[in-house]
LUMMAR-821919 format. One record per residue: residue in one letter; x, y, z of N, C-alpha, C in turn. Coordinates in nm, 2 decimals. Example, Ala and Ser with C-alpha at 12.3 -4.5 7.8 and 13.67 -1.06 7.14 Angstrom:
{r 'A', {1.32, -0.57, 0.78}, {1.23, -0.45, 0.78}, {1.32, -0.33, 0.78}},
{r 'S', {1.28, -0.22, 0.71}, {1.37, -0.11, 0.71}, {1.29, 0.00, 0.79}},
This chain:
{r 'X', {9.58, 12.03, 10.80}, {9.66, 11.92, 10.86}, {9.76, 11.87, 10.76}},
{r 'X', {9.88, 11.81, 10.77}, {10.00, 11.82, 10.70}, {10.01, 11.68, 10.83}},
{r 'X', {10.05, 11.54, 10.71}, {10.14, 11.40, 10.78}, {10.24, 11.46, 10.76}},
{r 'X', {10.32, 11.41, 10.82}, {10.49, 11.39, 10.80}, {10.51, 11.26, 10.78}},
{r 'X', {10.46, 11.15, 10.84}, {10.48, 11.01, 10.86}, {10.35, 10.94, 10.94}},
{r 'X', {10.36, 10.81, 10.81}, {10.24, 10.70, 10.90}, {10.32, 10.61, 10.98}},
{r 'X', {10.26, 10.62, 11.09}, {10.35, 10.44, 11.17}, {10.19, 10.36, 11.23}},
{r 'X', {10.26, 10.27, 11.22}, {10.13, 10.14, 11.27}, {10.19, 10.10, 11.39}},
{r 'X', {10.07, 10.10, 11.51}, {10.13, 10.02, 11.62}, {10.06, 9.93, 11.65}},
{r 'X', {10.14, 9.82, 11.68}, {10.08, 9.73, 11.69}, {10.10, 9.66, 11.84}},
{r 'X', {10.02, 9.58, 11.92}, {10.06, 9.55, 12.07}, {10.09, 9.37, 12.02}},
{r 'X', {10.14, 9.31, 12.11}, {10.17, 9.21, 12.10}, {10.23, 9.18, 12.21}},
{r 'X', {10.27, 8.99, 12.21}, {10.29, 8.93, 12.36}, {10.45, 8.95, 12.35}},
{r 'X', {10.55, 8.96, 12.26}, {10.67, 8.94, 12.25}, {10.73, 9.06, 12.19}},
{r 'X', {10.74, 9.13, 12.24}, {10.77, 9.25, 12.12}, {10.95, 9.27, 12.06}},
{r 'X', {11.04, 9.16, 12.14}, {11.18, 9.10, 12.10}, {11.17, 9.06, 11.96}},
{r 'X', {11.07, 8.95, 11.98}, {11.06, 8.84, 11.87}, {11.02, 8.89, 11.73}},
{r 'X', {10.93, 9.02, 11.76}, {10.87, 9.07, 11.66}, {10.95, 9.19, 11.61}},
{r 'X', {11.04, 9.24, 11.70}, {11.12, 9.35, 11.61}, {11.25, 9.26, 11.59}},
{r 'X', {11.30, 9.12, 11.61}, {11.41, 9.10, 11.50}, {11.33, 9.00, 11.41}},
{r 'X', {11.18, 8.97, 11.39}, {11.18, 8.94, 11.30}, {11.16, 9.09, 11.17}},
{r 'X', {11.14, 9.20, 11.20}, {11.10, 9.28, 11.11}, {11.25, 9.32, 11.08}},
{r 'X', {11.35, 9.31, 11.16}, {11.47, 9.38, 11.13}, {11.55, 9.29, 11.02}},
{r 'X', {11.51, 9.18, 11.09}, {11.66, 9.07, 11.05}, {11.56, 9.02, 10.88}},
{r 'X', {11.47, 9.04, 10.83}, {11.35, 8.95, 10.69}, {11.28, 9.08, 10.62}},
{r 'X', {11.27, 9.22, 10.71}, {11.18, 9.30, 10.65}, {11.23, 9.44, 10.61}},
{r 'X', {11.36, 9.42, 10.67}, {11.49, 9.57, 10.65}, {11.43, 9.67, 10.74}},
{r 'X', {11.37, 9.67, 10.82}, {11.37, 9.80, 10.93}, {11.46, 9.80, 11.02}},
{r 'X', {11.48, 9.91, 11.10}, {11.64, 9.93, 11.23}, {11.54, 9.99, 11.31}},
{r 'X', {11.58, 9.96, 11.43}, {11.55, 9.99, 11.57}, {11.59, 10.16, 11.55}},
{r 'X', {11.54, 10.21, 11.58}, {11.53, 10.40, 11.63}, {11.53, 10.40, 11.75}},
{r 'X', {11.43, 10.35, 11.86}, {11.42, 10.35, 12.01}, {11.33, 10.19, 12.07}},
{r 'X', {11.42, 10.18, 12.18}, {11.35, 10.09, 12.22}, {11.38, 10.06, 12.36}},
{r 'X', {11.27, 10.02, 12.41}, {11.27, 9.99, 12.61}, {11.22, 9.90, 12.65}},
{r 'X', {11.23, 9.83, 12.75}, {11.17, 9.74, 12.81}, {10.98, 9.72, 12.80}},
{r 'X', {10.99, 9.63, 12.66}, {10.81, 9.66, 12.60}, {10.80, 9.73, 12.49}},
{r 'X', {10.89, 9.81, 12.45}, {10.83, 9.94, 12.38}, {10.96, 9.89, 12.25}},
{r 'X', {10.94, 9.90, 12.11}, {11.02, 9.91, 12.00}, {10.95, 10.01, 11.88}},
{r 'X', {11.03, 10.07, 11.81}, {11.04, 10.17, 11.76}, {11.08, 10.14, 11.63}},
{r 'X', {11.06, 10.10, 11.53}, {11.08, 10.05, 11.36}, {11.08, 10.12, 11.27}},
{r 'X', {11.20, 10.17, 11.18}, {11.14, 10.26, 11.06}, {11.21, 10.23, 10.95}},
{r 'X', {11.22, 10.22, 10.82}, {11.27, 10.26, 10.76}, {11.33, 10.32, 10.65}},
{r 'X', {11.41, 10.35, 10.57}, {11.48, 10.48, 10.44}, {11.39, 10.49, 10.33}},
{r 'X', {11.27, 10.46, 10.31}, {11.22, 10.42, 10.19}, {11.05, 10.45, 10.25}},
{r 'X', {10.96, 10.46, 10.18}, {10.84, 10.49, 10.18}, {10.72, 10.43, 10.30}},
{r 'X', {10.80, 10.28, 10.33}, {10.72, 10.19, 10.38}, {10.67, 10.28, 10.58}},
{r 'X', {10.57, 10.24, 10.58}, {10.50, 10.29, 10.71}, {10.59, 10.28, 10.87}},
{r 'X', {10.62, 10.35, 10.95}, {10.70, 10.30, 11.08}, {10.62, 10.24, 11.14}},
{r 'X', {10.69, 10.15, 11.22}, {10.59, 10.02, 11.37}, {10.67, 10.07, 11.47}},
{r 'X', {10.53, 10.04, 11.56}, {10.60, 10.08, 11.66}, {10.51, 9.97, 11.75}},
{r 'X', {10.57, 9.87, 11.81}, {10.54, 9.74, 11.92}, {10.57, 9.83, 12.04}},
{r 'X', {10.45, 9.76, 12.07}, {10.42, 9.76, 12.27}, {10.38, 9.64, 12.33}},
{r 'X', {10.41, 9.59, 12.42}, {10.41, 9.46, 12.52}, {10.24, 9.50, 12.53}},
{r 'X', {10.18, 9.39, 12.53}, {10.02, 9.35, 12.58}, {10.05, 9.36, 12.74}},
{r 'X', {9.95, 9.45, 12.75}, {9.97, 9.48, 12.94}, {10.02, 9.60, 12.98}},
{r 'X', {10.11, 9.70, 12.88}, {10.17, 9.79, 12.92}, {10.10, 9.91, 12.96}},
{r 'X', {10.15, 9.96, 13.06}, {10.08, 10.06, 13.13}, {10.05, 10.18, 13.04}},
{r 'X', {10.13, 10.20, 12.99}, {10.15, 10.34, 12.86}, {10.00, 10.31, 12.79}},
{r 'X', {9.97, 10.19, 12.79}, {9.78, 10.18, 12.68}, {9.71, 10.20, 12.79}},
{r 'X', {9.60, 10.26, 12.68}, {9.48, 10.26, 12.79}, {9.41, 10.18, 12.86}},
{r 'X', {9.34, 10.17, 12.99}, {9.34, 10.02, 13.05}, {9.21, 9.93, 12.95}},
{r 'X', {9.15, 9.98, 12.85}, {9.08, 9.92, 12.78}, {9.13, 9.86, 12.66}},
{r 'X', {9.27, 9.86, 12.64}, {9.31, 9.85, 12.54}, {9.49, 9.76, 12.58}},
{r 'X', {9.50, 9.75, 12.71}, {9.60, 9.68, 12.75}, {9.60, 9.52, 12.71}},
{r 'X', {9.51, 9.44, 12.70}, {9.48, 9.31, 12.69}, {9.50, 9.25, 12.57}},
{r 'X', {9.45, 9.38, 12.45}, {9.45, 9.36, 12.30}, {9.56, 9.29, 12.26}},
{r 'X', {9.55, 9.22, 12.19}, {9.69, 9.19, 12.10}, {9.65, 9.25, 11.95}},
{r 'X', {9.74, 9.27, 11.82}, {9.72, 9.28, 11.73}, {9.68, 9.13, 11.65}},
{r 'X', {9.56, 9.15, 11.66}, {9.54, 9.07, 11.54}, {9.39, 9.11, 11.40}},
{r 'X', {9.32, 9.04, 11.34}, {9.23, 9.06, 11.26}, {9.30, 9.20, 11.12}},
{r 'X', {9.39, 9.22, 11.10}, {9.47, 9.37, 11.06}, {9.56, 9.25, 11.00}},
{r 'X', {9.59, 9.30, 10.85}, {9.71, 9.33, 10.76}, {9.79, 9.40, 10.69}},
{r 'X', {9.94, 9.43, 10.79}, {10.04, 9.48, 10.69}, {10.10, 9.49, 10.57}},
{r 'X', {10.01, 9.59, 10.47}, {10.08, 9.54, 10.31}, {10.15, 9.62, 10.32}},
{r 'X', {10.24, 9.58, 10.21}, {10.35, 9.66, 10.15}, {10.34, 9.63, 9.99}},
{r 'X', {10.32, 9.76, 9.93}, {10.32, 9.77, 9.81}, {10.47, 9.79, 9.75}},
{r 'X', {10.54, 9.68, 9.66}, {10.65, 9.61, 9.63}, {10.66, 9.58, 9.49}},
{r 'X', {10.78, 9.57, 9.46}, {10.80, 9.53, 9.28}, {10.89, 9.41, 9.34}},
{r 'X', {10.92, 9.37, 9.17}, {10.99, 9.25, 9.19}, {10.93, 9.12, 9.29}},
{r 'X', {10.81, 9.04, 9.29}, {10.76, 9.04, 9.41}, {10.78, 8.88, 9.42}},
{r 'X', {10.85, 8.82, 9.27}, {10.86, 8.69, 9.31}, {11.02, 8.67, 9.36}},
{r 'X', {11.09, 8.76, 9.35}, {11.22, 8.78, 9.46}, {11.21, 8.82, 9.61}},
{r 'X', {11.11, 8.88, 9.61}, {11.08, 8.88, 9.73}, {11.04, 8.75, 9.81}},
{r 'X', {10.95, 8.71, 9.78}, {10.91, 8.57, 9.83}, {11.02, 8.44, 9.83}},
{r 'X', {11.10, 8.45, 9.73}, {11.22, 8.38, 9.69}, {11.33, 8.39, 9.83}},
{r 'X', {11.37, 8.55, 9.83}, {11.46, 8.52, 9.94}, {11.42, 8.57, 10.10}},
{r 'X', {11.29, 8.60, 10.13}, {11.21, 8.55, 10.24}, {11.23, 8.36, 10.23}},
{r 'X', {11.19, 8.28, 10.19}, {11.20, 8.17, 10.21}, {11.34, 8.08, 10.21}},
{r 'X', {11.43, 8.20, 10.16}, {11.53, 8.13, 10.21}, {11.62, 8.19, 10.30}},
{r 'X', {11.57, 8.24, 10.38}, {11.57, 8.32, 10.47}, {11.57, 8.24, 10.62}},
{r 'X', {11.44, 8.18, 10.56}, {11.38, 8.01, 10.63}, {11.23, 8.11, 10.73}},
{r 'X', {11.17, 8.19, 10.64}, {11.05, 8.26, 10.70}, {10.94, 8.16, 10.62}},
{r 'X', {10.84, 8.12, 10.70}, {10.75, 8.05, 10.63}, {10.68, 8.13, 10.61}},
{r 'X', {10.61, 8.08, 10.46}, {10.55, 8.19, 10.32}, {10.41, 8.10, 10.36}},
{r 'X', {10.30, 8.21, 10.43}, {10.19, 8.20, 10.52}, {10.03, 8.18, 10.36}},
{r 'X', {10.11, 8.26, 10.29}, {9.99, 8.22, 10.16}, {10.11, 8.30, 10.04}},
{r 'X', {10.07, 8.15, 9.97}, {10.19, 8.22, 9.84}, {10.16, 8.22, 9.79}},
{r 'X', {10.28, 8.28, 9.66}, {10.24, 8.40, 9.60}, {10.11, 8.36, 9.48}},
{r 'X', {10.04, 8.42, 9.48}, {9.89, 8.43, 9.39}, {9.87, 8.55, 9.32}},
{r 'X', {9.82, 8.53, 9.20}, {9.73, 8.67, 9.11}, {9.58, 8.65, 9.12}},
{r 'X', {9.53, 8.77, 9.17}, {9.38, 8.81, 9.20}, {9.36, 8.85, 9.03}},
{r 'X', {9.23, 8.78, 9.01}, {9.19, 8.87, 8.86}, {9.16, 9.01, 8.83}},
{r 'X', {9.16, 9.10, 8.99}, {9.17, 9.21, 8.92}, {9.28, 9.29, 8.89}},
{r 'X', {9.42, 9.24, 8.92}, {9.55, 9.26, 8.91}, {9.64, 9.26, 9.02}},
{r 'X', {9.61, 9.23, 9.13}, {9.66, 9.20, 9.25}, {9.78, 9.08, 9.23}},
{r 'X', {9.88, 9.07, 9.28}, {9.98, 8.98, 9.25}, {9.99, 8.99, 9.43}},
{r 'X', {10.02, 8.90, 9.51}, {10.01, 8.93, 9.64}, {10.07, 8.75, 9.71}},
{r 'X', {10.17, 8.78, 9.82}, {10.21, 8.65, 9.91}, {10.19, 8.74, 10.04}},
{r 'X', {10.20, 8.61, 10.17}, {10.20, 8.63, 10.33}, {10.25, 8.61, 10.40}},
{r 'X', {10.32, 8.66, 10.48}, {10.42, 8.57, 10.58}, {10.34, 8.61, 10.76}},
{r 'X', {10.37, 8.54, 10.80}, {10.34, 8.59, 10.90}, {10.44, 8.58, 11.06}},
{r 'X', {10.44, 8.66, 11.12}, {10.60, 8.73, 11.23}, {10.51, 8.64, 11.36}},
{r 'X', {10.66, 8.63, 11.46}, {10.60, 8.59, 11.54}, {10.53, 8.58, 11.65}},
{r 'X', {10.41, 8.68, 11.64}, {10.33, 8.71, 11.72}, {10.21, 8.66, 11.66}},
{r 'X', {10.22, 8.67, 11.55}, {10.11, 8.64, 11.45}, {10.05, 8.76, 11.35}},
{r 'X', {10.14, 8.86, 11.32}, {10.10, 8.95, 11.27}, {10.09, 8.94, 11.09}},
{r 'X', {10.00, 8.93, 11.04}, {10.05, 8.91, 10.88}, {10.07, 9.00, 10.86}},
{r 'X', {10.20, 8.97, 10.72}, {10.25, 9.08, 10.63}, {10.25, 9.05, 10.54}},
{r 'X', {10.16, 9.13, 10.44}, {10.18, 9.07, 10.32}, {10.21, 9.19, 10.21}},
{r 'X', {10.27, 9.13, 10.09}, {10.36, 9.20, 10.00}, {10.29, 9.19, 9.87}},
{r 'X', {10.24, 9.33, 9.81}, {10.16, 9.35, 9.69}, {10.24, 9.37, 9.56}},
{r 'X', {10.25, 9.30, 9.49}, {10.28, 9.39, 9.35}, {10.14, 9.40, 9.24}},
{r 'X', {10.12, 9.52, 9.22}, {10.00, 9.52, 9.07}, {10.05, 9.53, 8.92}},
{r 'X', {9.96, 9.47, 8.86}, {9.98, 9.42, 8.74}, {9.84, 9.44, 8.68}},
{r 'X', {9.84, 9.44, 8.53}, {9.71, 9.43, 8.43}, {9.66, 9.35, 8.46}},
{r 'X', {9.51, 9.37, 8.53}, {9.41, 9.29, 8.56}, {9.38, 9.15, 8.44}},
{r 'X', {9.40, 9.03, 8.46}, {9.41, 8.92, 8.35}, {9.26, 8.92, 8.24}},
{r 'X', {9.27, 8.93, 8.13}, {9.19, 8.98, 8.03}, {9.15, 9.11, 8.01}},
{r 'X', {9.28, 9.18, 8.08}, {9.25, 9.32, 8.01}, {9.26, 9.36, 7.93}},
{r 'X', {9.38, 9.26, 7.82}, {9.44, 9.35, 7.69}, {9.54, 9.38, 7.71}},
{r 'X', {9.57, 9.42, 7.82}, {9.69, 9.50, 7.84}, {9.82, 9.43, 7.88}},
{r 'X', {9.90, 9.38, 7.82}, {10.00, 9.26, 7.81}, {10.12, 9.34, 7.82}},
């Protein structure tokens, strides 16, 4: 087996709302998109989305109702307190900010308007490692 590409789909009540918030705060471009259906990718490493309207016939009928939730989109990121910097002024509210986990985790959240968290990793030397 051989990937070419990961994408994450995710369903949701608004799928407008949710691909200009990923376009206009998270740098992804529309590739295809239809009435329910958006298509997200973009130039750089990070995973493609792909939104579907909750209800849409294209899901299976056990799976039409679902919304995306309990699931988080990281993105492993440098620079990460510029990131949070110009998300917020952006006017995106910063859903858990930015914090260091002791085992080297540097990590903030935002969350789009569906309610999907996204959150942005940078790693770092676990704190009392030595390694400064």
């Amino acid at each position: 087996m051989q990937i070419t590409t990961s994408t994450v789909s995710l369903t949701v009540d608004d799928v407008a709302a949710s691909q200009r918030f990923f376009t206009t705060h998270l740098g992804y471009a529309e590739q295809v998109a239809a009435e329910g259906f958006a298509s997200l990718s973009r130039d750089d490493a990070a995973v493609d989305i792909v939104l579907l309207a909750r209800g849409s016939e294209v899901l299976p009928a056990d799976q039409r109702d679902r919304r995306a939730s309990g699931l988080i989109l990281a993105f492993t990121t440098t620079g990460i307190e510029l990131q949070e910097k110009q998300l917020r002024a952006e006017g995106v509210e910063i859903t858990m900010p930015l914090r260091e986990e002791p085992w080297g985790e540097r990590l903030f959240q935002v969350t789009d308007p569906n309610g999907v968290i996204v959150q942005f990793v940078e790693w770092v030397a676990p704190s009392g490692s030595g390694n400064a």
